[in-house]
N, C-alpha and C positions, 0 to 999 in steps of 0.2 A: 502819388508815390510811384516811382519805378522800379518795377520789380526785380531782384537780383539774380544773376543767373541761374545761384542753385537752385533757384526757389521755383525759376520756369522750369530745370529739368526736375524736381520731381513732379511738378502738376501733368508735366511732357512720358514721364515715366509711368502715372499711374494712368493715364488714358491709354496708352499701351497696351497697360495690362488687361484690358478691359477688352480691347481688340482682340489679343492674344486670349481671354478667355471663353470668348464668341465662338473663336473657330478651333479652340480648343474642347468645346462641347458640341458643335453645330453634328457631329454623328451620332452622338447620344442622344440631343434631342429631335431627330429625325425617325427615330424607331414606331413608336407610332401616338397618337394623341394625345393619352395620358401623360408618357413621358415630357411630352411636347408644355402640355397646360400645368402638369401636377408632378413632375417630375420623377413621375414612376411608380410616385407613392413610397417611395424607398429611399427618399433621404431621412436622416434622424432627428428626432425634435429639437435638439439643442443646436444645429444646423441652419435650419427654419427659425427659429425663434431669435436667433443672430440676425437672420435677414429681415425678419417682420420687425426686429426694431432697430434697423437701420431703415428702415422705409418709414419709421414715423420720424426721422431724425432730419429734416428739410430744412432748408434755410431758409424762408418766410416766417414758418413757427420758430425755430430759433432769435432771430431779429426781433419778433415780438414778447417773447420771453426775457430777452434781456433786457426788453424795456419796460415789461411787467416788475423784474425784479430792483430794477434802479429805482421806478417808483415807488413800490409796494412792500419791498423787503421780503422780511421772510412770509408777511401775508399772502404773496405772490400766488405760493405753493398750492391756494386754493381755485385759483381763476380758470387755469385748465379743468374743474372739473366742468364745466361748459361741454366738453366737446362731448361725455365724461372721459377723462382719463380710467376712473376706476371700471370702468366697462371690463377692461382687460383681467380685473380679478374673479368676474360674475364668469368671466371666458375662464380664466385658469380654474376655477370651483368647480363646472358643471355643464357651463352651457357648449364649450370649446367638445366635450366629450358628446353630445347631445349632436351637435352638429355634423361630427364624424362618423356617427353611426349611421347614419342616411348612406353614405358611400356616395352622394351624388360627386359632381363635375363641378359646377356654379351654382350659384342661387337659384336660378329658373328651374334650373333641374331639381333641385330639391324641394318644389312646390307640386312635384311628380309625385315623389314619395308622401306629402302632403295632402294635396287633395285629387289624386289621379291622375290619369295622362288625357281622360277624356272627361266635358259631363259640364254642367251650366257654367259658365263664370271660367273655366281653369282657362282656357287660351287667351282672356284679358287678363286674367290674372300674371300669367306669365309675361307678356305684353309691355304691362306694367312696370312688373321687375328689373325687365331688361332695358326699356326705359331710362328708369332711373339708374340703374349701374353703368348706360352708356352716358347720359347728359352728366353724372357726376362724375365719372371719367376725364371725359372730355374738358369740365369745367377746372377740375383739379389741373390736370397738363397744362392747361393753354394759362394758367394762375403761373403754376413752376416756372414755365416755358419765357414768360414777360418778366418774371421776377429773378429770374438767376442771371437775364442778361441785363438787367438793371444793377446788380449784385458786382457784375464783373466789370462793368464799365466803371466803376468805382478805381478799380486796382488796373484796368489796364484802358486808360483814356485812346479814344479813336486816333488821335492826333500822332501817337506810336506806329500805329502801324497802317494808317490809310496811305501812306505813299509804297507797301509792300502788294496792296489790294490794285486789281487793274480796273475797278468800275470805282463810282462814285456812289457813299450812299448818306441820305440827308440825316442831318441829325436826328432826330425822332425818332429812325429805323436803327441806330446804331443798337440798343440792345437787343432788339429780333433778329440779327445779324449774329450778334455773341450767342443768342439764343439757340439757332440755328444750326450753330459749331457743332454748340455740347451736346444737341439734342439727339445729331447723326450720332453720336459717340453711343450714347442711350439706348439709339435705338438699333446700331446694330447690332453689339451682343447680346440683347435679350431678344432679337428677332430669331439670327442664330441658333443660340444654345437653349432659347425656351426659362422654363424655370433652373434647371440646375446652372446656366452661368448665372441666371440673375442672384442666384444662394451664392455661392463664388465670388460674383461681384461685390457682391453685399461684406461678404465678408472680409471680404480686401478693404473697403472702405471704412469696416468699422477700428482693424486695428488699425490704421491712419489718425482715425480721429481719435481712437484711445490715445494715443502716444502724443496729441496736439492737447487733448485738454488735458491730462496728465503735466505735460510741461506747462501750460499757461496759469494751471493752480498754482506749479513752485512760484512761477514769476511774479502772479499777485501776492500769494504768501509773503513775497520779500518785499515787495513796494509797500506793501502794509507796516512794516516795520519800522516803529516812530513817526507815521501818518497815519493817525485815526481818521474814521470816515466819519464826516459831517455829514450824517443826517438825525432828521426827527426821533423825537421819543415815542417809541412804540413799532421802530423802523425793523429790529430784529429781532420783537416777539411774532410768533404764529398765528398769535390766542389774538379776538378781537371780540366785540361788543354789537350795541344796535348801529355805533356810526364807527368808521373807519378808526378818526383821529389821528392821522397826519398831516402835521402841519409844519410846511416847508415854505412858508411866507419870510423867515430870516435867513433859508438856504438857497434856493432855487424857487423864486415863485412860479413860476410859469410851469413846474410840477404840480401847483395848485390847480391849474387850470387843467391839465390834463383827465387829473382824477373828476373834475366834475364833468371834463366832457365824457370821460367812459363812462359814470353814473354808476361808477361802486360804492360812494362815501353811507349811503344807508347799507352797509357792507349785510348786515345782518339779515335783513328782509333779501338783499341779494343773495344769501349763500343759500336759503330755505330753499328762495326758488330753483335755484342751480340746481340744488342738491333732489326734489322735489322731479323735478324734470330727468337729472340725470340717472336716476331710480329706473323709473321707466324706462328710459334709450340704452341702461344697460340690459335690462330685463328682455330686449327685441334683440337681443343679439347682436352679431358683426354685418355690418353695410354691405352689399354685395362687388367689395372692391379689393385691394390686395390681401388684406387682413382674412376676409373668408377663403383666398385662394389656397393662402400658405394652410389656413386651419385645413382644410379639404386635401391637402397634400398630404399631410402626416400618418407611419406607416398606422397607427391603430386610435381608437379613439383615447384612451391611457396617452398617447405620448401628444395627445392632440392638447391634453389639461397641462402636462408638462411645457408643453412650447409656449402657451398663453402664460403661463406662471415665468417661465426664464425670458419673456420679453420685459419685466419689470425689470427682474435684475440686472439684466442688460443693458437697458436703455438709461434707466432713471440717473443712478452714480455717475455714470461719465458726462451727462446731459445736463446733469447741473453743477456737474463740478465745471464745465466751462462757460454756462449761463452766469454764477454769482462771480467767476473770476477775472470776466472780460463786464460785469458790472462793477465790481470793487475799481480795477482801471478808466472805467468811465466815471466813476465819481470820484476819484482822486485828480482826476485830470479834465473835468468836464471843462471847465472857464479855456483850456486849453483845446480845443476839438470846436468845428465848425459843425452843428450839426443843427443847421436853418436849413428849412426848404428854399423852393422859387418864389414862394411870399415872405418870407424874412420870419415865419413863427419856426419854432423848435420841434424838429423831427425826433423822437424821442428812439423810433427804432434804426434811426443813423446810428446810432450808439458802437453796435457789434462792428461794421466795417470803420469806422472813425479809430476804435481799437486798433484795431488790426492795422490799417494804416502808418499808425502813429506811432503805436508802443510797443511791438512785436518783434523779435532781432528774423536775423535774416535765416531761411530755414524752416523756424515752426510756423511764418507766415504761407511757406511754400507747401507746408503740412497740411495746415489749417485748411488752407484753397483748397487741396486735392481733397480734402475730407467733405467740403461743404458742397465741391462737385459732386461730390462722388454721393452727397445725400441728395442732391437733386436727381442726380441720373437714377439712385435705388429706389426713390419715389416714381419717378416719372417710369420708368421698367417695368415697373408690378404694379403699377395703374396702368400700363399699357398690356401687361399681359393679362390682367382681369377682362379690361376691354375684348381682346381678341378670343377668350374664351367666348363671350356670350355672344359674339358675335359670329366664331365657328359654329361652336359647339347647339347653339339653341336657337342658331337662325341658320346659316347655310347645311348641316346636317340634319336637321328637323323638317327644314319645311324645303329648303333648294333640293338639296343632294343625298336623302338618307343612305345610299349605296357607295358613297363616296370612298374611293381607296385609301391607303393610308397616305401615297404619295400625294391626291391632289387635297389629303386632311392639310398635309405641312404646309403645302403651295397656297394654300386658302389662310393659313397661320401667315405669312409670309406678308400676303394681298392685306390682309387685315391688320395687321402691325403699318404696314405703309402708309396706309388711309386713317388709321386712328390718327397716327403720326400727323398727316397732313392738315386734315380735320383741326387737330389742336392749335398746329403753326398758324394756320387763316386764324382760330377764333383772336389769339394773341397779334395777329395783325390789323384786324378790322375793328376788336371793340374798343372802343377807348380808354371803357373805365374798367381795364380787367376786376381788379378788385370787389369794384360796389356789385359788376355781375356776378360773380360767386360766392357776391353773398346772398341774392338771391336768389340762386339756383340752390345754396347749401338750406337756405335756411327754407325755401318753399318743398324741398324733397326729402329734406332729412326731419321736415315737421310734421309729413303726413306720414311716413315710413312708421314711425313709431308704435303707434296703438294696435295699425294689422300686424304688426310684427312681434306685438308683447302676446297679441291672445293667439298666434298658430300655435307657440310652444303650449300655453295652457289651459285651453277653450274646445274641448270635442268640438261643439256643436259650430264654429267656425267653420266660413266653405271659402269656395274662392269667391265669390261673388263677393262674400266680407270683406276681402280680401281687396278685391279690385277699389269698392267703393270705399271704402275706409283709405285706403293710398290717396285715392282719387280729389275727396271730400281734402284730405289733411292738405294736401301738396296745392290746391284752390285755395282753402281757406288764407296758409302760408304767403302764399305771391300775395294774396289780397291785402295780410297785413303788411308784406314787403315792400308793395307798392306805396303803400299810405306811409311808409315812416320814410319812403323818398323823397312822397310830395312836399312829408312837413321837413324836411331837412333842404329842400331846396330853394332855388331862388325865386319860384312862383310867391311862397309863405311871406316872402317879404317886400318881392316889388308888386304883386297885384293889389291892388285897395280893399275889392273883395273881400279874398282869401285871405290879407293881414289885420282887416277887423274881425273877422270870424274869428280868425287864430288868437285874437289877442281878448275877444270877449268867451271865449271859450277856458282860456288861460284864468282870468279874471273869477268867472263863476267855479270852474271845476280843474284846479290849478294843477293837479295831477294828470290830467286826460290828457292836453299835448305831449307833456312829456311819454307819456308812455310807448308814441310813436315815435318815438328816437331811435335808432338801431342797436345801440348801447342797452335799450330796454325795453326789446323785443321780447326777449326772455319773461318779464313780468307778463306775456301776451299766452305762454304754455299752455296754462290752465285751459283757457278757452280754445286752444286749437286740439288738447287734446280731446276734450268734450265732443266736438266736432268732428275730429276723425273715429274715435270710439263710439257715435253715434253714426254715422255710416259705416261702420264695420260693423255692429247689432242688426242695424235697418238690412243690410246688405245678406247677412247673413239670413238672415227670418223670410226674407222675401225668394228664396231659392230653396229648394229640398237639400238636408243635410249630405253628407259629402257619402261614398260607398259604405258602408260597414265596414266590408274589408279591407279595403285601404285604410281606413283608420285602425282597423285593427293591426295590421301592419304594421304600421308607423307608429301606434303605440306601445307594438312587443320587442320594438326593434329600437327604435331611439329609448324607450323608456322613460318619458316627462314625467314630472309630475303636476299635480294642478288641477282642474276639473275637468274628469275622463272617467267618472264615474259609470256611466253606460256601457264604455267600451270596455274599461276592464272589467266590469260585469260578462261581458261578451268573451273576453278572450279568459279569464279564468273557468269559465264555463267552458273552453274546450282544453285548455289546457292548468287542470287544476297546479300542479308545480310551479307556476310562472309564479314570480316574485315580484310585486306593484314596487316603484318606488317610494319610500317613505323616508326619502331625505333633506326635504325640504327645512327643518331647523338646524340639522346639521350643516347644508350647504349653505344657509343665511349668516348660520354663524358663522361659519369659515368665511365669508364675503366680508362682512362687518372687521372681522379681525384681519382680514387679508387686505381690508383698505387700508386699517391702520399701519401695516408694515408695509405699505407704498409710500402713507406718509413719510415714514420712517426715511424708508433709502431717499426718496424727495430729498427731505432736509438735511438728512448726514454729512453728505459732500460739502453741502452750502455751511454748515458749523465746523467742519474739518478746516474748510479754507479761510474762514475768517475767524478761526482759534477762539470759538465760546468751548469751553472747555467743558464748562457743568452741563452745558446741554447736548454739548455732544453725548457724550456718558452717559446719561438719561437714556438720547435717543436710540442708542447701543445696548443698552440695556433691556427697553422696551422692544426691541426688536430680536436681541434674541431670545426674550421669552416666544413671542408670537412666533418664531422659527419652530421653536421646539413643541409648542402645542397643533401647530400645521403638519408637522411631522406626524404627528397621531390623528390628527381629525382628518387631512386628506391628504398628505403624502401614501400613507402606511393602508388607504381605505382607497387607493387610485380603481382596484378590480372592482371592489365592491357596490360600487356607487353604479 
């Protein structure tokens, strides 16, 4: 497809504006660091919480989603709790306020207010942190960085415009090229203007894409009209059993084959674990990436629970009203759309650009592009200014330069925005298989992160030591099962003799055990990686002397957990009888438990608005604003009090 002119001037318009809001902020964020990483502390939550959920709004996870949804239907709804999605309600309850009350800067720093600035274990423990907030950084970007210019070479083929380009470049590099474009774009107004253009930017791109999936709802609404969708029964319930049951052997087979290679069809035994797993990953809090940065920005910890709460609403409705609308298009029109790989099998997330391609008039395509840039660059911006935080803030200030001015803090903001930058472009140049590496760097770092992360909130007797080896143990164990569901997925399992009678008498006796190393069912592997990292955060923690007193006691009159901290507030009501323990822990489970269900809620609405289930739309409207108005009482109206 060649794109139409209006369509380049607004993609041409809204990179513009992004320029123009760089140097329209680059004074304000020069004032001095805070301003620079956190943006003063003095933007408002509803602000922030615009931005933080245009930054989960990427085009990788979109493309996957729409092909969760063509598959899966309204079952979809459930597979992002993998990442969890519901994290974000445990943030809006409790832990969002928890967090803000530290006052730190980044994660590292807030393992200060945690287990001290000095004393066994804190300097690996920090170490560690930062770590892992830079190799997930870095893995994230250089994932964006290879896949937006894969994204664009779709709508704008090399062969347009290599005779305007004065070098040659082979085909292979063509998308690190496109990548390279957009990424300067990215990267220079959030180098610039710091956090408040990256809020600004964010928010320019999110009404772009309001106004794209808003229109591409009307357009499938109307294509629907006297074209019912051919799929399976059971394709637009939610509700499902111990196995999936869809079955698309008279519609689309080769949708068969998809669902068994992701290895949902035992859907039921899948959601426990999901659900099981994502429990904990919410209960540890936000990753030390965009998501903590914006929480850490906000003016007080009250509006820190408000921004985690208006990232649902923000994000969910518009995000699925253009997931099921550019899936309704793709299954009306599928027999009609190429979407084979370079081996002739069916790429099932071609889906969203094949759309767009095809069925889009001229305009909302030029929408849509500025919107899906513009989610790549609000991604890649606030994972690059996460990066640059830990990398000012808790490495060249801490250990290089602690007397450092404010002018050579920006100049050092500036250097380190440039080198994350670069850092990213190589990884996306030299690895081959972006992808399969971030999956295990996500899954080897975000598997041990979990356990030392669940017991600092609720464990006195946690140090850093726990801390260090529980990361350490989890994030080892993770690669080790990484590695094993590579080997079995690769080409050793089937051309060595070996390795293919093993695999196959091993199949034979304990028919389940290969499979379990499949990466699709990784997740069945939780259990014992959390055992793993919780027994190196125990081990770790026993084998070093508990953490100050005082800092704990600090950290516990000041954040206010609740949990097992029995010692210490013995300690601190003993000096200060008045203080008041938390004792909200049913009240904020409850609110959790009900505030996942009104996630559900906004989830599915959209998708029932656009494909006109009417009783169930009404239900879901109905269920939701009950939960509205009981949240209103249990934690809007109790924001001080908690």
């Amino acid at each position: 497809m060649k794109l139409h002119a209006l369509d380049i001037a607004i993609i041409a318009l809204y990179l513009l504006s992004t320029i123009f809001i760089g140097l329209w902020y680059r004074k304000k964020a020069r004032e001095n660091k805070e301003s620079y990483m956190l943006g003063g502390k003095s933007l408002p939550w509803y602000k922030l919480g615009l931005s933080d959920a245009s930054d989960m709004f990427d085009i990788s996870g979109t493309m996957w989603m729409v092909s969760l949804c063509f598959v899966y239907g309204m079952k979809s709804i459930w597979i992002p709790w993998l990442w969890p999605v519901f994290n974000q309600v445990f943030l809006m309850m409790y832990l969002s306020r928890w967090l803000r009350r530290s006052n730190a800067t980044t994660g590292a720093e807030w393992l200060a207010t945690r287990f001290g600035k000095s004393g066994p274990g804190v300097s690996a423990s920090q170490v560690i942190v930062i770590a892992f907030a830079l190799l997930s950084c870095l893995g994230f970007m250089a994932y964006g960085f290879i896949g937006l210019g894969k994204f664009i070479e779709i709508f704008v083929p090399w062969d347009m415009i290599k005779g305007y380009i004065p070098f040659n470049v082979a085909p292979q590099y063509v998308p690190h090229v496109y990548g390279i474009i957009f990424t300067l774009f990215a990267m220079f107004y959030s180098i610039l203007g710091g956090m408040h253009s990256i809020v600004v930017g964010d928010m320019v791109k999110y009404g772009v894409m309001t106004v794209a999936c808003i229109w591409i709802g009307f357009i499938a609404a109307a294509h629907m009209q006297g074209n019912p969708l051919n799929v399976p029964q059971g394709w637009f319930s939610p509700f499902f059993g111990t196995h999936l049951n869809l079955n698309w052997s008279h519609i689309i087979p080769e949708v068969n084959a998809k669902i068994k290679s992701d290895g949902y069809s035992l859907f039921g035994l899948f959601f426990m674990m999901m659900t099981f797993k994502g429990f904990f990953a919410a209960l540890a809090g936000p990753a030390p990436n965009y998501d903590m940065q914006k929480i850490l920005s906000t003016r007080s910890p009250e509006e820190a629970s408000k921004m985690s709460g208006f990232v649902n609403i923000i994000l969910l409705p518009i995000r699925y009203t253009l997931i099921v609308s550019l899936t309704i298009l793709g299954l009306l029109y599928f027999h009609q759309m190429n979407l084979k790989d370079g081996t002739g099998a069916i790429d099932f997330e071609r889906i969203l650009p094949a759309v767009i391609n095809n069925f889009l008039p001229v305009g909302l395509v030029g929408l849509l592009l500025a919107g899906l840039l513009g989610a790549f660059m609000s991604t890649f911006s606030g994972t690059m200014n996460a990066a640059q935080a830990y990398i000012v803030n808790d490495i060249y200030i801490k250990y290089i330069n602690p007397a450092a001015s404010n002018k050579k803090i920006i100049g050092m903001n500036y250097l380190a925005g440039i080198v994350v930058v670069v850092v990213g472009v190589m990884l996306g140049f030299f690895i081959k298989d972006v992808n399969t590496m971030l999956q295990i760097i996500v899954s080897a770092l975000y598997g041990g992160y979990i356990s030392s992360n669940v017991l600092k909130w609720h464990w006195w007797r946690f140090n850093a030591k726990g801390y260090f080896w529980g990361m350490l143990s989890g994030i080892i164990f993770a690669l080790v099962l990484a590695v094993l569901s590579w080997f079995v997925d690769s080409q050793i399992a089937a051309t060595s003799p070996f390795w293919h009678n093993l695999y196959a008498g091993l199949h034979d006796h304990f028919s389940f055990f290969p499979e379990y190393f499949k990466s699709s069912n990784l997740l069945y592997w939780f259990p014992a990686l959390f055992t793993v990292s919780t027994a190196g955060s125990i081990i770790g923690s026993y084998a070093a002397p508990p953490t100050d007193e005082s800092v704990l006691k600090s950290f516990y009159s000041t954040v206010r957990p609740w949990g097992f901290w029995g010692p210490i507030k013995k300690a601190v009501l003993a000096e200060d009888p008045s203080f008041q323990p938390n004792k909200n822990f049913k009240i904020n489970m409850f609110n959790v438990v009900i505030g996942t269900g009104a996630q559900c809620c906004l989830t599915i609405l959209p998708m029932y608005l656009v494909l006109r289930q009417k009783m169930p739309l009404l239900v879901t409207i109905g269920i939701l604003a009950v939960i509205i108005i009981i949240l209103k009482k249990t934690w809007w109206n109790k924001l001080k009090d908690y």
